[in-house]
PAZAPA-4460 file (N, C-alpha, C; in steps of 0.05 Angstrom, whole numbers, plus 32768, in hexadecimal, padded with zeros to 4 digits):
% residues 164
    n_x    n_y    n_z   ca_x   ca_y   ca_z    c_x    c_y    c_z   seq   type   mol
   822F   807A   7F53   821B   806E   7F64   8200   806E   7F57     1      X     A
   81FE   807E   7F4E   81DD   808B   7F35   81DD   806F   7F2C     2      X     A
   81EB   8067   7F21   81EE   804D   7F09   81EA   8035   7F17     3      X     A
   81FA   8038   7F2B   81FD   8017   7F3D   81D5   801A   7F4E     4      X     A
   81C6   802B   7F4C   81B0   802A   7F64   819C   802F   7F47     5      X     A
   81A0   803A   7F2C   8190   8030   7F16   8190   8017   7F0F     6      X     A
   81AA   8008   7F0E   81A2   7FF2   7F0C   819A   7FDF   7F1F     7      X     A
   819C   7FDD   7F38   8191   7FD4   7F44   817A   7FDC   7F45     8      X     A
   816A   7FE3   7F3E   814D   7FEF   7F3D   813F   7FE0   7F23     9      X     A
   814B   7FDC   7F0E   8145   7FD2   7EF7   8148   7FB2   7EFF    10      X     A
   8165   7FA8   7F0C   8159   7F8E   7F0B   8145   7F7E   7F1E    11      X     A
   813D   7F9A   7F32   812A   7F8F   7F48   8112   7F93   7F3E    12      X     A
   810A   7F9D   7F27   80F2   7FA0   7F18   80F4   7F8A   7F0A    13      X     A
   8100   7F80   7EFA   8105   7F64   7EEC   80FB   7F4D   7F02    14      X     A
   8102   7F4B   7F1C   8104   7F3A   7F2C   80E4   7F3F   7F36    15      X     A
   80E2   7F4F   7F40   80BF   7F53   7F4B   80A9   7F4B   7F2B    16      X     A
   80B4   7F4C   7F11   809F   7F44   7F04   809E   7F21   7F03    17      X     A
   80B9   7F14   7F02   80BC   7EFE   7F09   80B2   7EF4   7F1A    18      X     A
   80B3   7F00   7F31   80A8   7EFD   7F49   8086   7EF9   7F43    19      X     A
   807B   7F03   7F3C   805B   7F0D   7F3C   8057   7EF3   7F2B    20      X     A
   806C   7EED   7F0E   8064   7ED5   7EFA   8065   7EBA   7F0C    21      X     A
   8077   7EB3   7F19   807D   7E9C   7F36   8065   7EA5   7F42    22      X     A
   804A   7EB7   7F4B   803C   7EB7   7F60   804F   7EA9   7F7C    23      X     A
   8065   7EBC   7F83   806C   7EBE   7F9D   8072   7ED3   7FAD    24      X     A
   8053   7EDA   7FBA   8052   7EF3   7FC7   8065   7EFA   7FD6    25      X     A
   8077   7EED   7FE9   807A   7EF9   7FF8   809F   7F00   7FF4    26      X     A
   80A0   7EF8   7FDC   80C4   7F05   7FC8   80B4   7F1C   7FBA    27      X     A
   809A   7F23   7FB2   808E   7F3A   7FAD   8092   7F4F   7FBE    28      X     A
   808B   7F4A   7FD9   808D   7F55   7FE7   80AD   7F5E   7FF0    29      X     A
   80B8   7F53   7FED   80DB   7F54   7FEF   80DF   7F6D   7FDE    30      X     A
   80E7   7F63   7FCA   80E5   7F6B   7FB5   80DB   7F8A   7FB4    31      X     A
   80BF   7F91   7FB2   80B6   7FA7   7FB3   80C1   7FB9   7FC8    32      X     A
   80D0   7FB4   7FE0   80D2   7FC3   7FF7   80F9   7FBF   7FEC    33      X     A
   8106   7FB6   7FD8   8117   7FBB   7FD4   8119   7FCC   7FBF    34      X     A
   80FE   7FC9   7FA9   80FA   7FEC   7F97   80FC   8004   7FA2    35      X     A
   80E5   7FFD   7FB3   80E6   8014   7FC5   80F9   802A   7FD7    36      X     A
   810F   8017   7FE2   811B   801C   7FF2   8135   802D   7FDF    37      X     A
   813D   801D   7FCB   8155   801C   7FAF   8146   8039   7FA9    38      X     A
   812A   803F   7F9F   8126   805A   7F9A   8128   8071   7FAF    39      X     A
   8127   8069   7FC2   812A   807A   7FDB   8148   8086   7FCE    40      X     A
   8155   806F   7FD2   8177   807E   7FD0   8184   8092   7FB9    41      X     A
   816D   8087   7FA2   8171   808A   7F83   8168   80AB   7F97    42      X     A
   814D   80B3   7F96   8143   80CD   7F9D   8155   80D6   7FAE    43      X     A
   8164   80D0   7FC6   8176   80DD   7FCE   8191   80E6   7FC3    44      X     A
   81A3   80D0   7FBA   81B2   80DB   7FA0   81B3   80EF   7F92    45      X     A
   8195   80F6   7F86   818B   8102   7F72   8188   8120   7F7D    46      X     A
   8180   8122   7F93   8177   8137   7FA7   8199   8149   7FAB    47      X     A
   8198   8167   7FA8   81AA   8178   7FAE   81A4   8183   7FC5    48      X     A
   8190   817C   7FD5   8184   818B   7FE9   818B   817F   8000    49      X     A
   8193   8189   8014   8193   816F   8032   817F   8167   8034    50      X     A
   8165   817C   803B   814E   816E   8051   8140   8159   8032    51      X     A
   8146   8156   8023   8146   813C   801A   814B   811F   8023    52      X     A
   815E   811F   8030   8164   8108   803B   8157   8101   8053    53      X     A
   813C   810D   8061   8126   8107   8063   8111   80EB   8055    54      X     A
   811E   80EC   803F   8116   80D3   802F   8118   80B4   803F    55      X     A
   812E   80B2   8048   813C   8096   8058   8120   8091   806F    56      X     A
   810D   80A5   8079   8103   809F   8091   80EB   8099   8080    57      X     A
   80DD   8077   8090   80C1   8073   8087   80AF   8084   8092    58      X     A
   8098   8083   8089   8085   8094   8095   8072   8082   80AC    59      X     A
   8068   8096   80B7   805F   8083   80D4   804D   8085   80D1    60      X     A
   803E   8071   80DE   8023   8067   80DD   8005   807E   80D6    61      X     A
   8017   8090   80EB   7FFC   80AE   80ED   8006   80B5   80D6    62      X     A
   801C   80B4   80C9   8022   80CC   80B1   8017   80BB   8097    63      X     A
   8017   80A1   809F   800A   809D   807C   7FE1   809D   8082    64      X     A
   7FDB   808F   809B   7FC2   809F   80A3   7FB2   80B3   8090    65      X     A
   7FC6   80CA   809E   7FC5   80E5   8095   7FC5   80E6   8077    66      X     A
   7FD7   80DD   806D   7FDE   80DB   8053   7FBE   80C5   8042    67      X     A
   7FBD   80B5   8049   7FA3   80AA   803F   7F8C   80B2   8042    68      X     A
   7F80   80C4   805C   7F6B   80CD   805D   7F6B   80EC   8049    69      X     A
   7F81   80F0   803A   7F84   810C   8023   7F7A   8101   800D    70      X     A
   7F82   80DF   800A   7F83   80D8   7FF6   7F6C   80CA   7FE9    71      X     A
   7F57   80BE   7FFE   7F49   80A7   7FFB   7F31   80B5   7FEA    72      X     A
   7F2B   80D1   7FEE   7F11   80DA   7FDD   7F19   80E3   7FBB    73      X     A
   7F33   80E1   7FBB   7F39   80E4   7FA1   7F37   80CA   7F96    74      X     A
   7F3F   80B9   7FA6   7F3A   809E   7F90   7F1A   8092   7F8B    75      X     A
   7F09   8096   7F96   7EF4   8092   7F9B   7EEC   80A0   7F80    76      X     A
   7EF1   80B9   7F7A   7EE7   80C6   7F67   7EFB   80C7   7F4E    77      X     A
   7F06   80B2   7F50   7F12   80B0   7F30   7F0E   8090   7F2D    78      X     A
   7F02   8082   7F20   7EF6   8068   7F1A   7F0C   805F   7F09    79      X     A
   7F1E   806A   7EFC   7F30   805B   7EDC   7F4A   8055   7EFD    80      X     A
   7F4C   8062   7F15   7F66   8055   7F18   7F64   8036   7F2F    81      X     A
   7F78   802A   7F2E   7F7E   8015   7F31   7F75   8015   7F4B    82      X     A
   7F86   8024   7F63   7F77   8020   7F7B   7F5E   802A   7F88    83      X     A
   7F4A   8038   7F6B   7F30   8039   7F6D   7F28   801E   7F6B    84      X     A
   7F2E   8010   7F50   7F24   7FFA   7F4E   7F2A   7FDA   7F5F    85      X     A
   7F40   7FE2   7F71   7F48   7FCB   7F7E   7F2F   7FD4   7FA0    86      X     A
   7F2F   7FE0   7FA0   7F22   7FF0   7FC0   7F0B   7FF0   7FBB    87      X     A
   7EFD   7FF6   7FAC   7EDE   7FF2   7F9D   7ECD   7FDA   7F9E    88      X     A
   7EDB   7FD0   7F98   7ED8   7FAD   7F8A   7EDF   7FA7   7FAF    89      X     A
   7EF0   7FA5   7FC0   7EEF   7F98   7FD9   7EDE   7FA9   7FEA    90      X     A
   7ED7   7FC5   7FEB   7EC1   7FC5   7FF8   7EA7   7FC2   7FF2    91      X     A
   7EA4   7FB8   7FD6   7E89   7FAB   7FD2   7E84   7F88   7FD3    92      X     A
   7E9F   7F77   7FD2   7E99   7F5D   7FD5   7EA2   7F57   7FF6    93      X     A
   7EA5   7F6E   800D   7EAD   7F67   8023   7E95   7F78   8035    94      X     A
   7E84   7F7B   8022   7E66   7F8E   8033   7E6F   7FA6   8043    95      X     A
   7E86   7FB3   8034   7E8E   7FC9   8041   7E9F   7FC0   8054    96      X     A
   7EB0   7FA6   8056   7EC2   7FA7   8064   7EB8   7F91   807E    97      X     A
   7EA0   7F88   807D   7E93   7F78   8090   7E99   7F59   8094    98      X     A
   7EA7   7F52   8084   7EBD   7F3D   8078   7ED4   7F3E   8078    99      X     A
   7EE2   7F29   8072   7F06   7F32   8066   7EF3   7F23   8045   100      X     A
   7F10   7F31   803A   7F05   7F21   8018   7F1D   7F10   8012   101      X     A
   7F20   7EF8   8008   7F39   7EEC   7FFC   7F49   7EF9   7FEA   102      X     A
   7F5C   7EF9   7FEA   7F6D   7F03   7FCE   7F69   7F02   7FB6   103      X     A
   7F61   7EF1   7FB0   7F58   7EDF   7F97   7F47   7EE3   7F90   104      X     A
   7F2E   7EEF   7F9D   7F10   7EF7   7F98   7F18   7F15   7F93   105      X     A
   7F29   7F23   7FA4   7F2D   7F3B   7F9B   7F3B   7F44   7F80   106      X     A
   7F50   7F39   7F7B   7F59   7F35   7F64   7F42   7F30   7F49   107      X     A
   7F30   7F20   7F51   7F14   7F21   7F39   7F03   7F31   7F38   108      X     A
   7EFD   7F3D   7F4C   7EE6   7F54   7F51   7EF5   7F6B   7F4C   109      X     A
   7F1B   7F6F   7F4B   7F1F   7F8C   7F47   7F15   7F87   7F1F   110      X     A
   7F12   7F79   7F19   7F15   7F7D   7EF5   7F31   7F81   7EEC   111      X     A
   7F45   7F82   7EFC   7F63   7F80   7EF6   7F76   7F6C   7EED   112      X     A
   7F83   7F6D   7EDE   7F9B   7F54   7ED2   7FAA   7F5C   7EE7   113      X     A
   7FB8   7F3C   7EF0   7FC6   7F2A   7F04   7FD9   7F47   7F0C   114      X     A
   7FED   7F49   7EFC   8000   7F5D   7EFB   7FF3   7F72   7F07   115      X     A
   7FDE   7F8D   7EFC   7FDC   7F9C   7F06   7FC5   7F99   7F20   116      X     A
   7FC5   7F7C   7F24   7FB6   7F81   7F3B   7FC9   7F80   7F56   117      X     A
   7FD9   7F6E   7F50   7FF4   7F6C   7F6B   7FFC   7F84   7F6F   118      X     A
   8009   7F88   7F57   801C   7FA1   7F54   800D   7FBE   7F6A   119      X     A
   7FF6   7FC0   7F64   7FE7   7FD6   7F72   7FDF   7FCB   7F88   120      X     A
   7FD1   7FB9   7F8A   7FCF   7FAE   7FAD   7FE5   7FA9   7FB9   121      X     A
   7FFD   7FA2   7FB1   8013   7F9F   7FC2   8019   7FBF   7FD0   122      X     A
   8015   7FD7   7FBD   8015   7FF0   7FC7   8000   7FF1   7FD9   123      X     A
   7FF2   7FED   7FDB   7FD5   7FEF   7FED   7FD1   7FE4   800D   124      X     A
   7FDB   7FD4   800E   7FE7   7FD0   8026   7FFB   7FC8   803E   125      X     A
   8013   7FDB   8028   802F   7FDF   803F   802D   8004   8049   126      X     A
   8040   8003   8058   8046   8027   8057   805F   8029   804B   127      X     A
   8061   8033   803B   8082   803F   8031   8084   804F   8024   128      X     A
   8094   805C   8019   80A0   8074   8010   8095   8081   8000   129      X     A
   8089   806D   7FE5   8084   806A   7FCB   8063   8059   7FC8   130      X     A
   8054   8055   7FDB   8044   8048   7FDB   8024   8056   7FCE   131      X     A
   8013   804A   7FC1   7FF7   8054   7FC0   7FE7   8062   7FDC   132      X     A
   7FF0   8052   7FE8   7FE8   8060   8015   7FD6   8040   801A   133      X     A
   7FDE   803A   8030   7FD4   8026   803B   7FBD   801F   803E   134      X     A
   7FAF   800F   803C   7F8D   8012   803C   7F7E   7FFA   8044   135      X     A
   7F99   7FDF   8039   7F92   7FC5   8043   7F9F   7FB3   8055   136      X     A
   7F9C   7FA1   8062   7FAB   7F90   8072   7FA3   7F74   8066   137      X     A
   7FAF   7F5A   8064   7FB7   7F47   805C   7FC4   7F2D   806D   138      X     A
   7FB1   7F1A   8072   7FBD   7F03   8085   7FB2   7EF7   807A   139      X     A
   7FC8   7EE9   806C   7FC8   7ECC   805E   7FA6   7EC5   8046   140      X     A
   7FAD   7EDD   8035   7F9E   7EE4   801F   7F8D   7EEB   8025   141      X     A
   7F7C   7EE9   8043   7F60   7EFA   804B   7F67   7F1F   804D   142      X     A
   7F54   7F27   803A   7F63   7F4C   8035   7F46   7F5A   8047   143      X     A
   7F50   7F70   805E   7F45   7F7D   806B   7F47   7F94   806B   144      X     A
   7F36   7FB0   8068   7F41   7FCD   806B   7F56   7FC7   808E   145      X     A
   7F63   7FDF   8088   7F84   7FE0   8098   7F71   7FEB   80B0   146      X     A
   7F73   7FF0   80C3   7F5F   7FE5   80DB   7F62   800F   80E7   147      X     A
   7F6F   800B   80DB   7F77   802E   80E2   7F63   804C   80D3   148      X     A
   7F65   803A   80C0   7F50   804C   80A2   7F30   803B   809E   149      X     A
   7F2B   8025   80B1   7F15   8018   80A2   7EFE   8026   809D   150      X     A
   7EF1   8036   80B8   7EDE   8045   80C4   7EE3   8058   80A7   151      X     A
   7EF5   8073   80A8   7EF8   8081   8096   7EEF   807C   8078   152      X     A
   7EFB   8062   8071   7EFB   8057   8051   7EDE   8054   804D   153      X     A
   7ED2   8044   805D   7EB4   8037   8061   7EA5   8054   8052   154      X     A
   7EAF   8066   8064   7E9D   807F   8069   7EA2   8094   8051   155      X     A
   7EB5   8096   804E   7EB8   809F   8033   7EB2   808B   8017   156      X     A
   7EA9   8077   801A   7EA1   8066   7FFB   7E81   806C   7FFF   157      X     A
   7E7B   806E   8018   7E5E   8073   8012   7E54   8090   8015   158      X     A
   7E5D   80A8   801B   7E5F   80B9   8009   7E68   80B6   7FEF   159      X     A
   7E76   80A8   7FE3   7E76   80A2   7FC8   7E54   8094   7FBE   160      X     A
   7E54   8084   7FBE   7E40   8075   7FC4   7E18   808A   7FBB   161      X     A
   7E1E   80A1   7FD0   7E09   80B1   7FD2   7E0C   80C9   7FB9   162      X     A
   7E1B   80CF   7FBC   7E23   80E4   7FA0   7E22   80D0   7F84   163      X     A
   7E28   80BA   7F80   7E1F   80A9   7F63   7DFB   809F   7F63   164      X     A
***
Protein backbone atom coordinates (compact mmCIF):
# COMPACT_ATOMS: atom_id res chain seq x y z
CA UNK A 1 0.00 0.00 0.00
CA UNK A 2 3.31 2.36 0.95
CA UNK A 3 3.96 2.13 -2.91
CA UNK A 4 0.46 2.41 -4.40
CA UNK A 5 -0.21 6.04 -2.00
CA UNK A 6 3.77 7.10 -3.00
CA UNK A 7 2.87 6.96 -6.15
CA UNK A 8 -0.03 8.46 -6.16
CA UNK A 9 1.46 11.33 -4.42
CA UNK A 10 4.16 11.74 -7.05
CA UNK A 11 1.80 11.78 -9.90
CA UNK A 12 -0.47 14.34 -8.13
CA UNK A 13 2.57 16.55 -7.80
CA UNK A 14 3.25 16.20 -11.59
CA UNK A 15 -0.38 17.09 -12.13
CA UNK A 16 -0.68 20.27 -9.72
CA UNK A 17 2.60 21.62 -11.54
CA UNK A 18 0.78 21.16 -14.81
CA UNK A 19 -1.94 22.47 -13.36
CA UNK A 20 -0.30 25.91 -12.17
CA UNK A 21 1.60 25.84 -16.08
CA UNK A 22 -2.46 25.68 -17.67
CA UNK A 23 -3.22 28.68 -14.97
CA UNK A 24 -6.31 26.59 -13.88
CA UNK A 25 -6.99 27.40 -10.38
CA UNK A 26 -9.51 25.67 -9.53
CA UNK A 27 -7.83 21.65 -10.69
CA UNK A 28 -5.07 23.42 -8.35
CA UNK A 29 -7.22 23.45 -5.94
CA UNK A 30 -8.34 19.74 -6.59
CA UNK A 31 -5.39 18.68 -6.84
CA UNK A 32 -3.76 20.16 -3.77
CA UNK A 33 -6.60 18.77 -1.41
CA UNK A 34 -5.82 15.40 -3.18
CA UNK A 35 -1.84 15.83 -1.94
CA UNK A 36 -2.99 16.51 1.00
CA UNK A 37 -5.41 14.12 1.73
CA UNK A 38 -2.94 10.97 -0.18
CA UNK A 39 -0.40 12.33 2.60
CA UNK A 40 -2.78 12.06 5.31
CA UNK A 41 -2.99 8.24 4.50
CA UNK A 42 0.80 7.98 3.56
CA UNK A 43 1.32 9.44 7.50
CA UNK A 44 -1.12 7.04 8.71
CA UNK A 45 0.34 3.98 7.12
CA UNK A 46 3.56 5.08 8.29
CA UNK A 47 2.32 5.62 11.95
CA UNK A 48 2.71 2.39 14.45
CA UNK A 49 0.74 4.25 16.88
CA UNK A 50 -3.20 4.29 17.00
CA UNK A 51 -3.96 7.79 18.28
CA UNK A 52 -2.34 8.51 15.00
CA UNK A 53 -5.06 7.90 13.04
CA UNK A 54 -6.31 11.12 14.42
CA UNK A 55 -4.77 12.28 11.19
CA UNK A 56 -8.09 11.49 8.94
CA UNK A 57 -9.99 14.38 11.07
CA UNK A 58 -9.65 18.09 9.55
CA UNK A 59 -9.10 20.59 11.88
CA UNK A 60 -11.93 22.97 12.77
CA UNK A 61 -12.23 26.26 12.32
CA UNK A 62 -11.25 27.28 16.17
CA UNK A 63 -8.37 24.77 15.93
CA UNK A 64 -6.56 26.28 13.01
CA UNK A 65 -7.62 29.90 14.57
CA UNK A 66 -5.69 28.79 17.40
CA UNK A 67 -3.12 27.38 15.34
CA UNK A 68 -2.56 30.72 13.37
CA UNK A 69 -2.72 33.12 16.06
CA UNK A 70 0.84 30.81 17.44
CA UNK A 71 1.94 31.26 14.23
CA UNK A 72 1.37 34.73 12.69
CA UNK A 73 4.24 36.62 14.91
CA UNK A 74 6.73 34.22 13.77
CA UNK A 75 6.21 35.03 10.26
CA UNK A 76 6.19 38.60 10.65
CA UNK A 77 9.64 38.26 12.03
CA UNK A 78 11.30 36.21 9.50
CA UNK A 79 11.21 38.36 6.14
CA UNK A 80 13.21 35.41 3.69
CA UNK A 81 9.86 33.20 4.10
CA UNK A 82 7.29 33.02 1.57
CA UNK A 83 4.20 33.59 3.64
CA UNK A 84 6.01 36.63 5.13
CA UNK A 85 6.37 37.83 1.83
CA UNK A 86 2.97 36.99 0.37
CA UNK A 87 1.06 38.68 3.73
CA UNK A 88 3.35 41.71 3.78
CA UNK A 89 2.99 42.78 0.36
CA UNK A 90 -1.22 42.37 0.81
CA UNK A 91 -1.36 44.19 3.92
CA UNK A 92 0.47 46.99 2.51
CA UNK A 93 -1.30 47.24 -1.04
CA UNK A 94 -4.81 46.58 0.79
CA UNK A 95 -4.14 49.55 3.53
CA UNK A 96 -4.07 46.97 6.05
CA UNK A 97 -6.80 45.06 4.77
CA UNK A 98 -9.22 48.19 4.02
CA UNK A 99 -9.62 46.81 0.46
CA UNK A 100 -9.74 43.35 -1.07
CA UNK A 101 -6.52 43.18 -3.46
CA UNK A 102 -6.74 41.22 -6.89
CA UNK A 103 -4.73 38.20 -7.29
CA UNK A 104 -2.70 39.38 -9.84
CA UNK A 105 -1.60 42.54 -8.03
CA UNK A 106 -0.74 40.29 -5.20
CA UNK A 107 1.19 37.97 -7.04
CA UNK A 108 3.46 41.32 -8.13
CA UNK A 109 3.75 43.01 -4.89
CA UNK A 110 4.67 39.46 -3.17
CA UNK A 111 8.25 39.71 -5.44
CA UNK A 112 7.49 35.92 -6.03
CA UNK A 113 7.76 33.65 -9.29
CA UNK A 114 4.27 32.38 -10.53
CA UNK A 115 5.07 28.90 -9.03
CA UNK A 116 6.07 29.85 -5.67
CA UNK A 117 3.53 32.30 -5.39
CA UNK A 118 0.37 29.84 -5.94
CA UNK A 119 1.97 27.10 -4.44
CA UNK A 120 2.14 29.12 -0.97
CA UNK A 121 -1.07 31.10 -1.30
CA UNK A 122 -2.96 28.18 -2.22
CA UNK A 123 -1.69 27.01 1.46
CA UNK A 124 -2.81 30.34 2.84
CA UNK A 125 -6.15 30.16 2.46
CA UNK A 126 -7.72 26.64 2.92
CA UNK A 127 -7.68 24.71 6.39
CA UNK A 128 -6.11 21.32 6.06
CA UNK A 129 -3.94 19.04 7.47
CA UNK A 130 -0.72 20.14 5.89
CA UNK A 131 -1.42 23.72 5.34
CA UNK A 132 0.76 27.13 6.07
CA UNK A 133 -2.70 28.17 8.49
CA UNK A 134 -5.33 30.06 6.89
CA UNK A 135 -5.02 33.72 6.73
CA UNK A 136 -6.80 34.50 3.37
CA UNK A 137 -10.17 34.25 1.73
CA UNK A 138 -10.65 34.52 -2.11
CA UNK A 139 -13.83 35.29 -4.38
CA UNK A 140 -13.17 35.29 -7.71
CA UNK A 141 -9.46 36.67 -7.50
CA UNK A 142 -10.45 39.62 -5.02
CA UNK A 143 -7.96 38.27 -1.84
CA UNK A 144 -9.21 39.35 1.71
CA UNK A 145 -7.69 38.54 5.33
CA UNK A 146 -10.02 35.31 6.46
CA UNK A 147 -12.60 37.32 8.38
CA UNK A 148 -11.83 35.31 11.56
CA UNK A 149 -7.97 36.43 11.98
CA UNK A 150 -8.34 39.97 10.23
CA UNK A 151 -8.53 42.18 13.49
CA UNK A 152 -5.54 39.93 14.98
CA UNK A 153 -3.24 39.98 11.66
CA UNK A 154 -3.88 43.86 11.26
CA UNK A 155 -2.67 44.08 14.84
CA UNK A 156 0.11 42.08 14.89
CA UNK A 157 1.82 43.63 11.46
CA UNK A 158 1.67 46.80 13.18
CA UNK A 159 3.37 45.79 16.07
CA UNK A 160 5.69 44.66 13.52
CA UNK A 161 5.58 47.80 11.97
CA UNK A 162 6.58 49.73 15.46
CA UNK A 163 9.54 47.58 16.44
CA UNK A 164 11.26 48.20 12.63
Amino acid sequence: MNEIVSNLIENSKLAYKKSILLGDEELEELLLSILTDTKKLQDVANSKKQNKTSLLTERTEEEEIERVKRKIPSWFSKPEQYNHKILVAFLKISNKNEISVNLNDLEKASGLDQHKFKTNFNQMKIISYKNHGKVFSELNEDVTLWEPLAEFIVNEYEKMEIKQ
